[in-house]
C-alpha positions in Angstrom: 109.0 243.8 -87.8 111.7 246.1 -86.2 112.1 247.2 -82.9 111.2 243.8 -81.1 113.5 243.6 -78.5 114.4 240.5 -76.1 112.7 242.1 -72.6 114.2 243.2 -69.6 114.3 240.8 -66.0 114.9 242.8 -63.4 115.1 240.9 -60.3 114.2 243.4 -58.1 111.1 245.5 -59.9 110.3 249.1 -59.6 108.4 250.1 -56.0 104.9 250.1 -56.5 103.7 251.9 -53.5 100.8 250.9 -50.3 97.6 250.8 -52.5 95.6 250.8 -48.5 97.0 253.6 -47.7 95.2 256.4 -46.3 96.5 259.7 -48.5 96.0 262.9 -46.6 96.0 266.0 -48.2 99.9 266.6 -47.3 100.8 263.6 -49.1 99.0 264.3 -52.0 100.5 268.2 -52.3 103.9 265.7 -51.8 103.0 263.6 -54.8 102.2 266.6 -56.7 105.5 268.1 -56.2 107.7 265.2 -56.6 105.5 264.7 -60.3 106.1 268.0 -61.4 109.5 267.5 -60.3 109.3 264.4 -62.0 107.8 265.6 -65.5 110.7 268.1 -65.7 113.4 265.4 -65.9 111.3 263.7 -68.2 110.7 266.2 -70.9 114.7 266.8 -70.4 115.7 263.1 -71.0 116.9 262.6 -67.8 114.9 259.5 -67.6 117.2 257.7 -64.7 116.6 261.0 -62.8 112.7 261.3 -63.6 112.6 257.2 -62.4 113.0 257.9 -58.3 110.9 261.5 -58.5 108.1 259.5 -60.4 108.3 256.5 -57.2 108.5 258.9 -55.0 105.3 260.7 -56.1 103.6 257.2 -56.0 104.4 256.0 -52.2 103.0 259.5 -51.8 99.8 259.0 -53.7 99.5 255.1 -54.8 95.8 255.8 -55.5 96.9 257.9 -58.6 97.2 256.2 -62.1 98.6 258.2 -64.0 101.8 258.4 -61.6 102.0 255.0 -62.9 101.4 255.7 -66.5 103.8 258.5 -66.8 106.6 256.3 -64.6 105.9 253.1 -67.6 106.4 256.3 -70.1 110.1 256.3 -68.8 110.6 252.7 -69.0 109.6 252.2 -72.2 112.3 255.5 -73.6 114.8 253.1 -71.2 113.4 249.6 -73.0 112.1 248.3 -70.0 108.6 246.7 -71.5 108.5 244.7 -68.7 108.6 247.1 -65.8 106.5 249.5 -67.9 103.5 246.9 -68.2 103.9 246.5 -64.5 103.2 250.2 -63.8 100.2 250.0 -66.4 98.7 246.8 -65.2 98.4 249.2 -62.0 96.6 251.9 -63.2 94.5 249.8 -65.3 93.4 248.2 -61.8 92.9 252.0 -60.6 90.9 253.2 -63.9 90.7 250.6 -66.4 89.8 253.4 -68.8 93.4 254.8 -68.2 94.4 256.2 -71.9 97.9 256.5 -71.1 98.3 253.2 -69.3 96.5 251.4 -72.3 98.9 253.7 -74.9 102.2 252.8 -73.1 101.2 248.8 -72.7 100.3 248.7 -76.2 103.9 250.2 -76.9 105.8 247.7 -74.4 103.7 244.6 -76.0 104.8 246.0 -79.4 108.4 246.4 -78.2 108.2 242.6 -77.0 106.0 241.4 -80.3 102.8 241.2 -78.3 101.2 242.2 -81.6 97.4 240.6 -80.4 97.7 242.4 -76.9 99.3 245.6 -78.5 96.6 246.2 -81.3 93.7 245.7 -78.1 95.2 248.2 -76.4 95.9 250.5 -78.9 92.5 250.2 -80.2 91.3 250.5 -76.6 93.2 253.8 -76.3 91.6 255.2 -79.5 88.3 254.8 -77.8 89.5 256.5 -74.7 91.1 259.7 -76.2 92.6 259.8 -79.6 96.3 260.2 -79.7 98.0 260.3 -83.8 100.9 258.5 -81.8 98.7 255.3 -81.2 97.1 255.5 -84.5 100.3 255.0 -86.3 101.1 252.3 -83.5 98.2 250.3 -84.3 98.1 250.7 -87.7 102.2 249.1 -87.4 101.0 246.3 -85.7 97.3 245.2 -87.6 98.5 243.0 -90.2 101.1 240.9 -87.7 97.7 241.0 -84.9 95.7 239.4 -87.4 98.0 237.0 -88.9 98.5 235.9 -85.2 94.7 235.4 -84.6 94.1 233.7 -87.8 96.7 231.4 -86.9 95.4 230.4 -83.6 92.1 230.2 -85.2 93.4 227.3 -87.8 95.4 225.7 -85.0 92.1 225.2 -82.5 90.4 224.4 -85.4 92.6 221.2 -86.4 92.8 220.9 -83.1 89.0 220.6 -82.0 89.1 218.8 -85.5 91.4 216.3 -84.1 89.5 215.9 -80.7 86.5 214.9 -82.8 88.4 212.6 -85.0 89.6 211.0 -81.9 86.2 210.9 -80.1 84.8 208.8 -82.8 87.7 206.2 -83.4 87.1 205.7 -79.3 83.2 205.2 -80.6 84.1 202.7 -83.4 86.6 200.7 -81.1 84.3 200.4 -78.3 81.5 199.3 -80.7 83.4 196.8 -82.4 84.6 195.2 -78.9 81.3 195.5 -77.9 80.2 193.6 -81.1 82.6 191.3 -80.7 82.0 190.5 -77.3 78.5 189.9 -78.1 79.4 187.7 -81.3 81.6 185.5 -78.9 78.9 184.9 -76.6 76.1 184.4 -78.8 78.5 181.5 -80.3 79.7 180.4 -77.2 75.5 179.6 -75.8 75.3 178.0 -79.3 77.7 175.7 -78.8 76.3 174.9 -75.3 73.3 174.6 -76.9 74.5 171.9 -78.8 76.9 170.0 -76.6 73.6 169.5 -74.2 71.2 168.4 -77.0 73.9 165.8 -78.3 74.5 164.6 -74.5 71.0 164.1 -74.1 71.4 166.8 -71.8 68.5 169.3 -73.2 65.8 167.0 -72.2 65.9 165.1 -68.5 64.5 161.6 -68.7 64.4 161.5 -72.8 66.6 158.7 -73.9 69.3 159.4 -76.4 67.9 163.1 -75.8 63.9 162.6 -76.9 62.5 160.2 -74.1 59.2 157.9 -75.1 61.2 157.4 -78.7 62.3 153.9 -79.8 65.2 152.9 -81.8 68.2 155.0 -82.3 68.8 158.1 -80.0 65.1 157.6 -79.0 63.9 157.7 -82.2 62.0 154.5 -83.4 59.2 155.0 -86.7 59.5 158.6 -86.4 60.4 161.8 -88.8 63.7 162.5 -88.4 62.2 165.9 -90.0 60.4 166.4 -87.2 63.0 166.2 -84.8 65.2 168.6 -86.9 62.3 171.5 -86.8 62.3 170.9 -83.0 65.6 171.9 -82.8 65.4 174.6 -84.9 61.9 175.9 -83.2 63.4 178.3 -80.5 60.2 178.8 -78.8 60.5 175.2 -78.4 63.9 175.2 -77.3 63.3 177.7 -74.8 60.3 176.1 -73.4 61.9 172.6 -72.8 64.2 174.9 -70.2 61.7 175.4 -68.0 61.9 173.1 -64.8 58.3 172.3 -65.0 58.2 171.2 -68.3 61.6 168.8 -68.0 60.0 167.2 -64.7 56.9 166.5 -66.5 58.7 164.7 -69.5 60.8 163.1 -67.3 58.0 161.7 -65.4 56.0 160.6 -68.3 59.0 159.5 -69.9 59.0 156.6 -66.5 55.3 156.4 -66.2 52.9 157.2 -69.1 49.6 157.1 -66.9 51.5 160.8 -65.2 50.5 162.3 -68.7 47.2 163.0 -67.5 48.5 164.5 -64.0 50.9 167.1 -66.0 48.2 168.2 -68.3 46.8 171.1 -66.7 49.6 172.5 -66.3 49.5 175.3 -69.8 53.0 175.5 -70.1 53.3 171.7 -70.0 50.1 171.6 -72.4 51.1 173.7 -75.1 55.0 172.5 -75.3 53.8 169.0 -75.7 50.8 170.0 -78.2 53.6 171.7 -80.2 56.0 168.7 -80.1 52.8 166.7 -80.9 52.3 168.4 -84.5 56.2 168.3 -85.0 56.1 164.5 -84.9 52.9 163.0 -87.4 50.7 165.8 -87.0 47.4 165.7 -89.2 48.0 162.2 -90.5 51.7 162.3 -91.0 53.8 159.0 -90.4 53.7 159.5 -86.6 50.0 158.9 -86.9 48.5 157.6 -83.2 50.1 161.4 -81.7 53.2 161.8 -79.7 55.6 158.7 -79.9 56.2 157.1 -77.0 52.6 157.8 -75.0 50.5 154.8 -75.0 47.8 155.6 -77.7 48.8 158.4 -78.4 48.4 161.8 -76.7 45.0 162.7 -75.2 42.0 164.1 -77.2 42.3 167.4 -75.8 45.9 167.8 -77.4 47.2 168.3 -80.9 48.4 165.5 -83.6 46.9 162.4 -85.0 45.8 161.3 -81.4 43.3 164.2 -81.6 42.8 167.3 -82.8 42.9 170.0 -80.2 41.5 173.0 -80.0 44.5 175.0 -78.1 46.7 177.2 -80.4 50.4 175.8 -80.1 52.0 178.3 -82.6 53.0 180.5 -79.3 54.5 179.1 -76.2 54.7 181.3 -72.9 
């Protein structure tokens, strides 16, 4: 669209007046004066004339804002946007309502291709006092205002899109780490898992890891079977950690006549009624109960030694 122009930069802007000052009935008569003076030079052209009458009339009455508006009037006929939104960012502070303020902002915004900014205070205008000038204004700048909103619309669209996009790859990479992480240790207690039960490590006192068992690793007459659903019984596993129950096979594992010391212990009893069905339960080729205690285990405990009563399927 025509008419943008570049701006101006005036290093030293336009005097803006004392807005604390007191104004006394002689200064405003003064302001009144120097504005008529003022509007003279205006509606002449003189606009560098009409500049210093308009100031002057401000310092006189800085309370006023259509000194300001009518001063930003000038500016604009000079292209001076910038100095002319000064003066109407003024009087919009002194009446925000200020129809001529919001007319010649809109004009400098469209002079500087503002278009968002100019169409506001066009429309703004309109609601204040209708003017044909601004409607044809806004009207000029509508289509470029809107193409400007749409496209800030789309661009914090794909941007929020992108935020999101982000967000969730930060989700799925701390999930995987965190999956991975947990992988990595689950294998890594596996593996010590194993390392003790092949050292003979799982079970103090057990030799070659099952103590009371003859033969290889401790194993004599019995199922090998048996042995390979101990280890893969992890309510078993878990109970041969506890202190109490590896000091109690460890002891028997020295001196069988203990067994009947250790058995009121519960956690003690139902680990080794378990372990008692795993090797020969119910007639199975570990017949005579748990190898390893003499005759067996006791009457009150699970196995061929004697059928007991307590329910070994859960371990505390």
């Amino acid at each position: 669209m025509t008419g943008v122009v570049e701006g101006d930069h005036d290093d030293s802007p336009q005097a803006m007046g004392d807005p604390n000052v007191e104004v006394t009935d002689a200064m405003s008569e003064q302001a009144d004066a120097k504005r008529t003076e003022a509007q003279a030079k205006l509606s002449e052209g003189a606009l560098e004339e009409a500049i210093p009458l308009f100031t002057q009339a401000i310092e006189n009455n800085p309370q006023s804002a259509i000194l300001y508006a009518k001063r930003a009037q000038c500016y604009i006929k000079l292209q001076k946007p910038n100095a002319a939104i000064r003066d109407c960012n003024r009087a919009l502070e002194i009446n925000e309502n200020s129809q001529q303020a919001l007319k010649w902002r809109g004009k400098a915004n469209r002079m500087l291709g503002n278009w968002e900014a100019a169409y506001k205070d066009f429309c703004k205008a309109q609601i204040s006092d209708f003017d044909e000038d601004v409607q044809i204004w806004c009207k000029e700048v509508e289509a470029n205002a809107k193409k400007v909103t749409e496209h800030k619309r789309k661009y914090e669209r794909r941007r929020e899109t992108k935020e999101v996009e982000a967000k969730r790859e930060r989700i799925r990479k701390a999930q995987e780490a965190y999956a991975k992480a947990d992988q990595e240790e689950n294998e890594r207690r596996a593996r010590e898992q194993q390392s003790r039960f092949a050292g003979g490590q799982q079970y103090p006192g057990f030799p070659g890891g099952m103590g009371g068992m003859g033969g290889p690793a401790g194993m004599g007459g019995a199922d090998l079977g048996g042995l390979g659903s101990v280890m893969n019984d992890p309510e078993i596993l878990e109970a041969l950690q506890d202190p109490d129950v590896q000091k109690a096979f460890a002891d028997v594992s020295t001196d069988p006549s203990k067994l009947a010391a250790h058995q009121s212990n519960p956690k003690v009893r139902k680990v080794m009624e378990k372990l008692a069905k795993k090797f020969g339960g119910a007639g199975g080729p570990m017949g005579g109960g748990f190898p390893g205690f003499p005759g067996g285990m006791d009457d009150n405990f699970g196995g061929a030694g004697g059928a007991g009563a307590a329910d070994s399927s859960d371990l505390d």
